[in-house]
PQR file with spaces between the fields and no chain letter, atoms N, CA, C, O and H, PARSE charges and radii, in Angstrom:
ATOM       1  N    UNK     1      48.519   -8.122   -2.912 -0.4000 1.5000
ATOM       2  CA   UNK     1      47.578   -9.168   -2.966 -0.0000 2.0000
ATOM       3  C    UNK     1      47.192   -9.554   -4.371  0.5500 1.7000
ATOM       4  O    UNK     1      47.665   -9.111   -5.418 -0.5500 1.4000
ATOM       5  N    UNK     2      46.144  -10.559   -4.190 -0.4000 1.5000
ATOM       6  CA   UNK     2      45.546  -10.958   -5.229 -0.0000 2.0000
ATOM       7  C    UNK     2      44.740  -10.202   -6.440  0.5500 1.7000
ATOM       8  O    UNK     2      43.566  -10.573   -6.451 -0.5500 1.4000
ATOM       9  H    UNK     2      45.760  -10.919   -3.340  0.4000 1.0000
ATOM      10  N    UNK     3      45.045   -9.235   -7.472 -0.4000 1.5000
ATOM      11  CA   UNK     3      44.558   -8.148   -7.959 -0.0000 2.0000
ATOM      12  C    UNK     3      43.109   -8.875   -8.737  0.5500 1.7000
ATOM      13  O    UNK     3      42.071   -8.217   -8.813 -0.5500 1.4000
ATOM      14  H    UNK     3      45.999   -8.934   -7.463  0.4000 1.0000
ATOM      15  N    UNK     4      43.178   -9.917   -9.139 -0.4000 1.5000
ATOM      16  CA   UNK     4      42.296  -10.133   -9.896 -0.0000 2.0000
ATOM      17  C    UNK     4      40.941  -10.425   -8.866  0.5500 1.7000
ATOM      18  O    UNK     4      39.815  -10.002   -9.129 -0.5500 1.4000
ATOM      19  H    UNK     4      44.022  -10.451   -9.077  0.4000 1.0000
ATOM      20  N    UNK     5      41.334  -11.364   -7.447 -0.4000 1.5000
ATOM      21  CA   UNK     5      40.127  -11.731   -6.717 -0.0000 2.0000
ATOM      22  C    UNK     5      39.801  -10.780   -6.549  0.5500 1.7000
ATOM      23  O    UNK     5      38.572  -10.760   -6.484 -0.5500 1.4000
ATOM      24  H    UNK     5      42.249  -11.708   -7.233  0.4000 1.0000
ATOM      25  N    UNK     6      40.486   -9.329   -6.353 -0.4000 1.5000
ATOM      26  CA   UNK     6      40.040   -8.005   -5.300 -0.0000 2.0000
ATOM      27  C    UNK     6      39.013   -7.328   -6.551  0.5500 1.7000
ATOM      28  O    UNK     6      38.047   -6.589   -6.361 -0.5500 1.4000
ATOM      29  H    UNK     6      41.484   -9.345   -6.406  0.4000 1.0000
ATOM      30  N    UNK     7      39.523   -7.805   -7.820 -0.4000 1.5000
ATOM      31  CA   UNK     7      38.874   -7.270   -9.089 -0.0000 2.0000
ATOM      32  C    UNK     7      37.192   -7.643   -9.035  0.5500 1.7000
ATOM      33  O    UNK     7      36.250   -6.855   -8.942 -0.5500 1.4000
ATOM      34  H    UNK     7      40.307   -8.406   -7.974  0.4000 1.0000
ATOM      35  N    UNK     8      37.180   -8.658   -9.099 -0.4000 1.5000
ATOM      36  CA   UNK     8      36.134   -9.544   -8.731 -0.0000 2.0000
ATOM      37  C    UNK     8      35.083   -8.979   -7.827  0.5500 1.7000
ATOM      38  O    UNK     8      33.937   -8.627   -8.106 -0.5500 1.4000
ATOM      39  H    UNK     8      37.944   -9.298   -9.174  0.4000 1.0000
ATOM      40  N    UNK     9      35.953   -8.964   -6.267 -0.4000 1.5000
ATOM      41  CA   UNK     9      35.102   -8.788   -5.358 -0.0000 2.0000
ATOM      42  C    UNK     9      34.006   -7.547   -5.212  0.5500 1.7000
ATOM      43  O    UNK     9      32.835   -7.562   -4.834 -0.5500 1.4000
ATOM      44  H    UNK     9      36.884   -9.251   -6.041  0.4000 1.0000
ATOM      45  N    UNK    10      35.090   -6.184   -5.787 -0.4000 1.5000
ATOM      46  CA   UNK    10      34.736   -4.945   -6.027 -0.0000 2.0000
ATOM      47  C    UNK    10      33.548   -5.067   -6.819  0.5500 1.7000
ATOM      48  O    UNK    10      32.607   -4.497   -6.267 -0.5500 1.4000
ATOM      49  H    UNK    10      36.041   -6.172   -6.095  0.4000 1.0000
ATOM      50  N    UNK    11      33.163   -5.750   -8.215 -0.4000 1.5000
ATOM      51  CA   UNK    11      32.307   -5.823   -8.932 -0.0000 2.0000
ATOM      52  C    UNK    11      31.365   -5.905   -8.903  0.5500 1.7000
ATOM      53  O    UNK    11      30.391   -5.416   -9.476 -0.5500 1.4000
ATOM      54  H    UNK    11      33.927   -6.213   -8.663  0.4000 1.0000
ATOM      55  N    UNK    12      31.668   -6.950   -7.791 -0.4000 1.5000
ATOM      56  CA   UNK    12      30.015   -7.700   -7.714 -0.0000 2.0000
ATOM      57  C    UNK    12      29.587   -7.022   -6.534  0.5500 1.7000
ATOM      58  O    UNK    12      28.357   -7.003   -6.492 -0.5500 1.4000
ATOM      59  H    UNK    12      32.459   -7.348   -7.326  0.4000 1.0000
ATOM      60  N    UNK    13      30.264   -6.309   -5.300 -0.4000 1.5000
ATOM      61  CA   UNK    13      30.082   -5.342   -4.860 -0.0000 2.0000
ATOM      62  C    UNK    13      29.094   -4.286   -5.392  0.5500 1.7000
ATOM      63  O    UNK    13      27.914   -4.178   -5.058 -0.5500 1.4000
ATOM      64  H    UNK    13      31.264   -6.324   -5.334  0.4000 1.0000
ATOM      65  N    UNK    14      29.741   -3.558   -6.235 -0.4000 1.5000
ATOM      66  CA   UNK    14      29.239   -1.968   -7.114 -0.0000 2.0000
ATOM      67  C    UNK    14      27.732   -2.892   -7.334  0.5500 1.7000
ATOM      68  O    UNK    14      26.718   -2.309   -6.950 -0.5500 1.4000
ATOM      69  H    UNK    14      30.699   -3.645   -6.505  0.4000 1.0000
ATOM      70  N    UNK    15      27.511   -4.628   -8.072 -0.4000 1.5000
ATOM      71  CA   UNK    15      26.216   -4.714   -8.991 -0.0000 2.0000
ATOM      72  C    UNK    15      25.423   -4.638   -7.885  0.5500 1.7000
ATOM      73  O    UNK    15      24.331   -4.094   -8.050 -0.5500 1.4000
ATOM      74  H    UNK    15      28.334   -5.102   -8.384  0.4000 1.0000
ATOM      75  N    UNK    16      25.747   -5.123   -6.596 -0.4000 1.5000
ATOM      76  CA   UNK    16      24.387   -5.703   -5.435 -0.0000 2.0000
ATOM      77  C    UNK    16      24.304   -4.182   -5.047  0.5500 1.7000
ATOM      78  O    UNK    16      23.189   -3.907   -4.603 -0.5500 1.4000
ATOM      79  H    UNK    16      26.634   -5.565   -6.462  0.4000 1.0000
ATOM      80  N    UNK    17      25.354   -2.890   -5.098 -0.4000 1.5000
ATOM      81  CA   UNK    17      24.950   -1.958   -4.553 -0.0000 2.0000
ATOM      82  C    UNK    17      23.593   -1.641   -5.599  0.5500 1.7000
ATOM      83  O    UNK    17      22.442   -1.589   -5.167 -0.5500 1.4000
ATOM      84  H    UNK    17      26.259   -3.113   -5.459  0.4000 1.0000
ATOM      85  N    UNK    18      23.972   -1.435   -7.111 -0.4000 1.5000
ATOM      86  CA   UNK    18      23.137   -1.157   -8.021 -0.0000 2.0000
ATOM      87  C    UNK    18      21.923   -2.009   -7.785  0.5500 1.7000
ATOM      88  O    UNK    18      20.906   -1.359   -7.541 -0.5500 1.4000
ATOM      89  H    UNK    18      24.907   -1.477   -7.463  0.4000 1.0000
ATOM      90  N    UNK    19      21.823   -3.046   -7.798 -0.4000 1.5000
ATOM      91  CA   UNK    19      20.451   -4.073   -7.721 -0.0000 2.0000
ATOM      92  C    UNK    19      20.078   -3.491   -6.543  0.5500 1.7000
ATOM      93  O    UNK    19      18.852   -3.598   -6.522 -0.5500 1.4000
ATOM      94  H    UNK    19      22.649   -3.574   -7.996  0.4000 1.0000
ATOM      95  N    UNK    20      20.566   -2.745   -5.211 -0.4000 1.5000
ATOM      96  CA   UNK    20      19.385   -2.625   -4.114 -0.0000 2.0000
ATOM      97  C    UNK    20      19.183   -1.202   -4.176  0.5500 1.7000
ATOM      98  O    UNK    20      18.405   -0.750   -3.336 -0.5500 1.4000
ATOM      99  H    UNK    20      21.562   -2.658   -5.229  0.4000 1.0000
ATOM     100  N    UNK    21      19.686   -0.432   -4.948 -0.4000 1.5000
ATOM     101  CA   UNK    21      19.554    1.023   -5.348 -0.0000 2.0000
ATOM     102  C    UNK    21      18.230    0.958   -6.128  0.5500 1.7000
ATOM     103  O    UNK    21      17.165    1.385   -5.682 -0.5500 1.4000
ATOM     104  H    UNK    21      20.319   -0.799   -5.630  0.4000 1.0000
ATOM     105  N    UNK    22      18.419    0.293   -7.531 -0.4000 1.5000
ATOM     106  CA   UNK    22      17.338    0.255   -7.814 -0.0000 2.0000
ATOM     107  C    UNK    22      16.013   -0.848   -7.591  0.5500 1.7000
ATOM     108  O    UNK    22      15.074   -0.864   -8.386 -0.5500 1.4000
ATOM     109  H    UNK    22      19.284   -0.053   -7.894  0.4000 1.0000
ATOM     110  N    UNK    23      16.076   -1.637   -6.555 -0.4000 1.5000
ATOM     111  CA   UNK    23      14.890   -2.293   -6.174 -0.0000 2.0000
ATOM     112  C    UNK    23      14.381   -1.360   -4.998  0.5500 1.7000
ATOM     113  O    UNK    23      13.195   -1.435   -4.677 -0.5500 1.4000
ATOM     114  H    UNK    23      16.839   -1.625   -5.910  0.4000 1.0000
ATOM     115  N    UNK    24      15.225   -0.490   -4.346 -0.4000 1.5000
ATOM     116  CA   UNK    24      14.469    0.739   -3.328 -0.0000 2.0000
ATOM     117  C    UNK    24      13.807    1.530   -4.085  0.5500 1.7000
ATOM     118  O    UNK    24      12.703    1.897   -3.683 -0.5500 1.4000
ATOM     119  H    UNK    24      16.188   -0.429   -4.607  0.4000 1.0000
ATOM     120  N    UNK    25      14.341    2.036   -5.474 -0.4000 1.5000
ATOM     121  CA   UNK    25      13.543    2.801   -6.084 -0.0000 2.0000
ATOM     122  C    UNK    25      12.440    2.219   -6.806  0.5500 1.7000
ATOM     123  O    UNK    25      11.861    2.790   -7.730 -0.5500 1.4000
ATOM     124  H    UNK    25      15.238    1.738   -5.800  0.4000 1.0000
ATOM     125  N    UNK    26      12.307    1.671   -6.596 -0.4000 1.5000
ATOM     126  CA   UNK    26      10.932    0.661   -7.216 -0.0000 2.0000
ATOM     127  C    UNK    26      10.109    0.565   -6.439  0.5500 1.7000
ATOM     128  O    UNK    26       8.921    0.794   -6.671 -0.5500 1.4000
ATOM     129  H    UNK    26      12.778    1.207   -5.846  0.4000 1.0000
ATOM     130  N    UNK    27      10.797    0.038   -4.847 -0.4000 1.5000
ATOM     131  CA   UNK    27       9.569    0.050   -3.922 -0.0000 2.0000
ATOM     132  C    UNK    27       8.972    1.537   -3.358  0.5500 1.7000
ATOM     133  O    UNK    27       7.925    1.766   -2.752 -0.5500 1.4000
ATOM     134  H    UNK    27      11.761   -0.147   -4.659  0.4000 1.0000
ATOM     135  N    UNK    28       9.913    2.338   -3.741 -0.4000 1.5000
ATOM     136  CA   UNK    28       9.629    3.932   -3.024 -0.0000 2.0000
ATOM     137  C    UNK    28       8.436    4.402   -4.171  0.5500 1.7000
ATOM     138  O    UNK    28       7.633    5.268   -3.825 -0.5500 1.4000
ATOM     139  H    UNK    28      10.763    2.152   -4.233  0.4000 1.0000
ATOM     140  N    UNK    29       8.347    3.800   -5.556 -0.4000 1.5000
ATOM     141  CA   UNK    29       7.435    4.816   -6.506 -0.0000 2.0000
ATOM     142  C    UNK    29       6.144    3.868   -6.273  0.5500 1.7000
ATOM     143  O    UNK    29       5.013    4.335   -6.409 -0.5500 1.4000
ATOM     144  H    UNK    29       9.000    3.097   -5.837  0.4000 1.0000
ATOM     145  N    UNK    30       6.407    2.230   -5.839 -0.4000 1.5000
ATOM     146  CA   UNK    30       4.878    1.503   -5.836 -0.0000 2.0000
ATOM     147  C    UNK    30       4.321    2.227   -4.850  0.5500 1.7000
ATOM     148  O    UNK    30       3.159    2.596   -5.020 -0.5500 1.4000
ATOM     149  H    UNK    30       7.326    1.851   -5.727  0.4000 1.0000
ATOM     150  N    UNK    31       4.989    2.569   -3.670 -0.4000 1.5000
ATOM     151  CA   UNK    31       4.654    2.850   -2.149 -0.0000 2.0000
ATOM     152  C    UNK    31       3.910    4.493   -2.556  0.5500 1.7000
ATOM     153  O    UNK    31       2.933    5.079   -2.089 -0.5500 1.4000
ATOM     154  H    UNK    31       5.933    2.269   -3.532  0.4000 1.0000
ATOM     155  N    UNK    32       4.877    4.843   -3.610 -0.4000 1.5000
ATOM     156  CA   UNK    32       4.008    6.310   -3.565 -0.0000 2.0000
ATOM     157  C    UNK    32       2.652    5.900   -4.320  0.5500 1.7000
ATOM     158  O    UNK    32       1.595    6.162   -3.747 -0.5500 1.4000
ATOM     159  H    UNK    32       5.671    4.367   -3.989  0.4000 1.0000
ATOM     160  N    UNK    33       2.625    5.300   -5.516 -0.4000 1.5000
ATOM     161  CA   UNK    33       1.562    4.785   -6.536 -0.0000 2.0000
ATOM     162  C    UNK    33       0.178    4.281   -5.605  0.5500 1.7000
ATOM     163  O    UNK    33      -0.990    4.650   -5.724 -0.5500 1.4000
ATOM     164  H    UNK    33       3.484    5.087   -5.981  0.4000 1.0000
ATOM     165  N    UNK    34       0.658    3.503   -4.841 -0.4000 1.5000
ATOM     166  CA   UNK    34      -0.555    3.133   -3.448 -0.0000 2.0000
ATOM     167  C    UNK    34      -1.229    3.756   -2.755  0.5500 1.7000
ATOM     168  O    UNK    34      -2.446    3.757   -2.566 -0.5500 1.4000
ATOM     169  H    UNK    34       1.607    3.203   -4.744  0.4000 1.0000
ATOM     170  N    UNK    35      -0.033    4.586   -2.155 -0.4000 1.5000
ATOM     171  CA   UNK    35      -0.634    5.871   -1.171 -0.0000 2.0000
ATOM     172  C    UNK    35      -1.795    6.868   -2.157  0.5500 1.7000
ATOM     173  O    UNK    35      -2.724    7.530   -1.692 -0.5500 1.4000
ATOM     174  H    UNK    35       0.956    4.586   -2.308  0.4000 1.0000
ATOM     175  N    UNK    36      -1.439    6.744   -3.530 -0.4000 1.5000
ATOM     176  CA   UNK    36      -2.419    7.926   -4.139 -0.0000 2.0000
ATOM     177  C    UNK    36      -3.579    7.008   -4.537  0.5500 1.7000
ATOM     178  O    UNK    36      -4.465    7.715   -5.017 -0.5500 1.4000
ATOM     179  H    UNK    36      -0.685    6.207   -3.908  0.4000 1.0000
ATOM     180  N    UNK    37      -3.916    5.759   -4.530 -0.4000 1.5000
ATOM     181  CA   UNK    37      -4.894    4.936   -4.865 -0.0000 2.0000
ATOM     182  C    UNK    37      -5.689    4.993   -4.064  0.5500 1.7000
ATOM     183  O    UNK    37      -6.864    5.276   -4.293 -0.5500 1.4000
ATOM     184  H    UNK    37      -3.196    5.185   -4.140  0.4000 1.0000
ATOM     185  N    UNK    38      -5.035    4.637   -2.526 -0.4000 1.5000
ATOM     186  CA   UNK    38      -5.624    4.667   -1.356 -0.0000 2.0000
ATOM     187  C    UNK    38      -6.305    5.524   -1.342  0.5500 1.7000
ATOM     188  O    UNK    38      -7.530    5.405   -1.361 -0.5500 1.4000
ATOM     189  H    UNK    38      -4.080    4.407   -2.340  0.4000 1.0000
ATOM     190  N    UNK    39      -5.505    6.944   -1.296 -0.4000 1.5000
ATOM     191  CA   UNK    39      -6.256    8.649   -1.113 -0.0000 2.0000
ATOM     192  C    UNK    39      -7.444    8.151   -2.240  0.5500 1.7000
ATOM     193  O    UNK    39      -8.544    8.020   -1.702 -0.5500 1.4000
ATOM     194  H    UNK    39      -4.510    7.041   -1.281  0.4000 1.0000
ATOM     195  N    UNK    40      -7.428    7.915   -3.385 -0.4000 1.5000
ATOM     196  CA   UNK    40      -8.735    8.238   -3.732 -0.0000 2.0000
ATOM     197  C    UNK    40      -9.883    7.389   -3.545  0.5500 1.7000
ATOM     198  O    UNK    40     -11.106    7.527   -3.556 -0.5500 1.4000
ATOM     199  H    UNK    40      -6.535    8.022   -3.822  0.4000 1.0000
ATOM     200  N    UNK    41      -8.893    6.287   -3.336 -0.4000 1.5000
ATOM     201  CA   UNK    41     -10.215    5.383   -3.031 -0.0000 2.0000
ATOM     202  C    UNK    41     -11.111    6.078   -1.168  0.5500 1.7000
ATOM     203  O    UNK    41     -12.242    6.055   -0.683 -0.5500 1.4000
ATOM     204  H    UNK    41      -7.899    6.176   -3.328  0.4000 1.0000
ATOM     205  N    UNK    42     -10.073    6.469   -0.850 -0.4000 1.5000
ATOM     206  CA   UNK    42     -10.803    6.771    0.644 -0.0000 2.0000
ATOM     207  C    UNK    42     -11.367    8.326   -0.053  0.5500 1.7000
ATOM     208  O    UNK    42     -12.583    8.157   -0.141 -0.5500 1.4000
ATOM     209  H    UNK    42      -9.154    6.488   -1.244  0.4000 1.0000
ATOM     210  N    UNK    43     -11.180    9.148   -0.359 -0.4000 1.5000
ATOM     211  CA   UNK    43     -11.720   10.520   -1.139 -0.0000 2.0000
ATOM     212  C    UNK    43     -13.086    9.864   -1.593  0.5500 1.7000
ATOM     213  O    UNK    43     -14.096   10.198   -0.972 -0.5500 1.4000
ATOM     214  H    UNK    43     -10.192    9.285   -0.287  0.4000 1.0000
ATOM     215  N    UNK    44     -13.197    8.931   -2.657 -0.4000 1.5000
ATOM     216  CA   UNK    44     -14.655    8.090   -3.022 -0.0000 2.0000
ATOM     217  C    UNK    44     -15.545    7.694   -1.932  0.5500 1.7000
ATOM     218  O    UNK    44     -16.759    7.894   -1.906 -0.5500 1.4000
ATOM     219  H    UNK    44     -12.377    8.660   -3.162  0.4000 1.0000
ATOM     220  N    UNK    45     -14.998    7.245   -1.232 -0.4000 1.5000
ATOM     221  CA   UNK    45     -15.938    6.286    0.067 -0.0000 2.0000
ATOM     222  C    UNK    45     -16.286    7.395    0.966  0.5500 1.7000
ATOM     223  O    UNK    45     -17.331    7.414    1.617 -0.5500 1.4000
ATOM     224  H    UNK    45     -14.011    7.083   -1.253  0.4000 1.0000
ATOM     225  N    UNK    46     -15.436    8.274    0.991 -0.4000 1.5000
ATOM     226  CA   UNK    46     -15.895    9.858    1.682 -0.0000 2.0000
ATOM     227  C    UNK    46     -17.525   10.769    1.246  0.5500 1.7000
ATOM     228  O    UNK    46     -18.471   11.337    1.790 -0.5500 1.4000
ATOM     229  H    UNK    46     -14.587    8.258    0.463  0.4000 1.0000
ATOM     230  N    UNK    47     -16.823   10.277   -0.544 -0.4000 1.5000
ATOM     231  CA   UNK    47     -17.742   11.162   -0.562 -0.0000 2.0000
ATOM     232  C    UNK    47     -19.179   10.411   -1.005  0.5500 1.7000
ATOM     233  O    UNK    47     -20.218   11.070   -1.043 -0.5500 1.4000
ATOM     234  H    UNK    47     -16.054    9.815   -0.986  0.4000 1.0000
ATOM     235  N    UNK    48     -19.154    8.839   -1.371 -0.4000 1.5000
ATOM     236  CA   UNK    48     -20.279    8.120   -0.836 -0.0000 2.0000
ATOM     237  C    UNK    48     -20.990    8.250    0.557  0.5500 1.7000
ATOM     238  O    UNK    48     -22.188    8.408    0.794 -0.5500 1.4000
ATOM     239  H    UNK    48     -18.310    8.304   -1.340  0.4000 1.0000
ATOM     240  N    UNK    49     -20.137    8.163    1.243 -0.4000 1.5000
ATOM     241  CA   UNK    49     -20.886    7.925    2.854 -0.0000 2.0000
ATOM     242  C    UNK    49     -21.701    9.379    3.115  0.5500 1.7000
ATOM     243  O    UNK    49     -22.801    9.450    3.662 -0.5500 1.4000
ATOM     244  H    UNK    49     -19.164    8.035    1.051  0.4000 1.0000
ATOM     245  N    UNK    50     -20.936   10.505    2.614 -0.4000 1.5000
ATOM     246  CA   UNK    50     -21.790   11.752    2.558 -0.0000 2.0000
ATOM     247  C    UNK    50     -23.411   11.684    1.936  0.5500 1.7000
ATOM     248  O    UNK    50     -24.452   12.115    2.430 -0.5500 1.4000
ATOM     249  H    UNK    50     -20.042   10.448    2.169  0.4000 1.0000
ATOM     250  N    UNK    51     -23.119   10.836    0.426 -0.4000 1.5000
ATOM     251  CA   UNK    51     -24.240   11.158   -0.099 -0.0000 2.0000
ATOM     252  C    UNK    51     -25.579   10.185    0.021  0.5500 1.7000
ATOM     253  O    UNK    51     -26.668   10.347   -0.529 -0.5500 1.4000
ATOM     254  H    UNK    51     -22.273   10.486    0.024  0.4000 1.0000
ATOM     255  N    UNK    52     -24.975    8.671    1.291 -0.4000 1.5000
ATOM     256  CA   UNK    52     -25.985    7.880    2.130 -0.0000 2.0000
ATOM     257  C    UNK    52     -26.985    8.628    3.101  0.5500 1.7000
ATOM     258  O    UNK    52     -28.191    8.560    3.342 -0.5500 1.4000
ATOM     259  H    UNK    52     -24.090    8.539    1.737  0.4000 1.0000
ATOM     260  N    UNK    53     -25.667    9.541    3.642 -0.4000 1.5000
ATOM     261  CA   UNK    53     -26.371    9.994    5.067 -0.0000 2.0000
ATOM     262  C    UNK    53     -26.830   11.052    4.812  0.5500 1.7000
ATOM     263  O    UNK    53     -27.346   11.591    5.792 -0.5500 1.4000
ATOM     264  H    UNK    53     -24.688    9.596    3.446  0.4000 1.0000
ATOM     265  N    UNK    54     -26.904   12.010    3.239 -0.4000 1.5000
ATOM     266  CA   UNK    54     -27.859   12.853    3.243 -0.0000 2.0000
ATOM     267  C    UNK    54     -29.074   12.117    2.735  0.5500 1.7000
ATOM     268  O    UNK    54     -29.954   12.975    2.661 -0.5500 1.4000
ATOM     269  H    UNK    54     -26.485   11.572    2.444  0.4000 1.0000
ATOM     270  N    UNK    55     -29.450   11.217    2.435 -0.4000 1.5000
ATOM     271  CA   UNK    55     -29.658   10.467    1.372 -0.0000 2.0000
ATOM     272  C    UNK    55     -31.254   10.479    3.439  0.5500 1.7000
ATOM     273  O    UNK    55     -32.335   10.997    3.720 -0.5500 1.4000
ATOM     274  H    UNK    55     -28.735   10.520    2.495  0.4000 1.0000
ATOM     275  N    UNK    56     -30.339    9.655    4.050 -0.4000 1.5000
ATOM     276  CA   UNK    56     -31.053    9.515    5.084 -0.0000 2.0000
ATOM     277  C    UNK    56     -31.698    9.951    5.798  0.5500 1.7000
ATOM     278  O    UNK    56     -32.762    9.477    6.197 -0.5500 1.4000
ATOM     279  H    UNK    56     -29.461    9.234    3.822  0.4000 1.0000
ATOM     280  N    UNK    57     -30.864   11.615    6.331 -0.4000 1.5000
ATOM     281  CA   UNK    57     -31.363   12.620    6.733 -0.0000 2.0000
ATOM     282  C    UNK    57     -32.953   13.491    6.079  0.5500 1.7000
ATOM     283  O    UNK    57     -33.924   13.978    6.656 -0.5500 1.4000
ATOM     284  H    UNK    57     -30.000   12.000    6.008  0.4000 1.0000
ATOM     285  N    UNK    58     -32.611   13.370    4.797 -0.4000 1.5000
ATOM     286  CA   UNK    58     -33.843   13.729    3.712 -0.0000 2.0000
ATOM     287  C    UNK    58     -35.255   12.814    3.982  0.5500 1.7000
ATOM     288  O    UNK    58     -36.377   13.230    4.270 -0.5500 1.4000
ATOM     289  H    UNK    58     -31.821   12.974    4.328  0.4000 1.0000
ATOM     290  N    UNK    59     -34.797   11.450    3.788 -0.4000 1.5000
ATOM     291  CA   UNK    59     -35.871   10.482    4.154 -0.0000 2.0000
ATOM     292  C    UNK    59     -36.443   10.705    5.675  0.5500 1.7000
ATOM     293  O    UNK    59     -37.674   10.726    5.667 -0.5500 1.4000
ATOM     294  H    UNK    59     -33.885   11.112    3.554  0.4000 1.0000
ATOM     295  N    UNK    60     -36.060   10.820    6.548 -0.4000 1.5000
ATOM     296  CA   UNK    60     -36.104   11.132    7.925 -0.0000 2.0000
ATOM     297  C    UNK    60     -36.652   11.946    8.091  0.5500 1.7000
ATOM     298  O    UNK    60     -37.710   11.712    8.676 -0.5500 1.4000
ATOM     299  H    UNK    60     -35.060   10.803    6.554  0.4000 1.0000
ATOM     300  N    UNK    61     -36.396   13.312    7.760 -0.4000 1.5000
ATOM     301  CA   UNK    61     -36.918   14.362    7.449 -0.0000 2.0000
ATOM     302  C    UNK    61     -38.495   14.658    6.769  0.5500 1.7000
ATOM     303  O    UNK    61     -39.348   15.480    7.102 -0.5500 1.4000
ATOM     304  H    UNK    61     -35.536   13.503    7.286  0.4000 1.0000
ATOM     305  N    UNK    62     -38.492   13.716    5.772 -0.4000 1.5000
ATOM     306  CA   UNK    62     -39.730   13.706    4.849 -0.0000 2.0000
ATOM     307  C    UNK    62     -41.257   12.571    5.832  0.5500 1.7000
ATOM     308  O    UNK    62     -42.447   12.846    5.991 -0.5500 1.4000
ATOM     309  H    UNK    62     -37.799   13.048    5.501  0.4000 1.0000
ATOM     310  N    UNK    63     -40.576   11.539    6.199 -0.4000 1.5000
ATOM     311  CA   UNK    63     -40.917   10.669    7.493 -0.0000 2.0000
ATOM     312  C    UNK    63     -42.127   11.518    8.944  0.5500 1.7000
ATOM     313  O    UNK    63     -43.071   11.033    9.569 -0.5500 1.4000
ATOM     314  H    UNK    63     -39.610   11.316    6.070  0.4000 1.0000
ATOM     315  N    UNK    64     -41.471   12.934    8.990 -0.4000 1.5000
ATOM     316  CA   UNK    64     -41.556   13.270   10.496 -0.0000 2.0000
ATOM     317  C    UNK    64     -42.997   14.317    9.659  0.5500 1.7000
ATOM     318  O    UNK    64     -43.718   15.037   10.349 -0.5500 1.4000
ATOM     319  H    UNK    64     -40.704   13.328    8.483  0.4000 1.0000
């Protein structure tokens, strides 16, 4: 066959493998980068909501 089209085809082959190799690895480190934002942002709001509802309990307490 045609050595040069097959040349070609292979190439651009290998680049789209490379371009989705590394656009997975891009989305796999944002996806991790998120997940640890998330955790702390929910770790924060955790430990806000703790320090409302003692916050409440105390008042309640002082109330009775």
């Amino acid at each position: 066959g045609d050595v040069t089209t097959l040349a070609s085809a292979i190439t651009i082959a290998f680049k789209t493998t490379v371009i989705g190799i590394g656009s997975g690895a891009i989305a796999y480190f944002a996806s991790k980068l998120r997940r640890r934002w998330f955790g702390e942002y929910l770790a924060n709001l955790d430990a806000l909501m703790d320090a409302i509802l003692d916050n409440i309990d105390k008042r309640d307490e002082r109330l009775k």
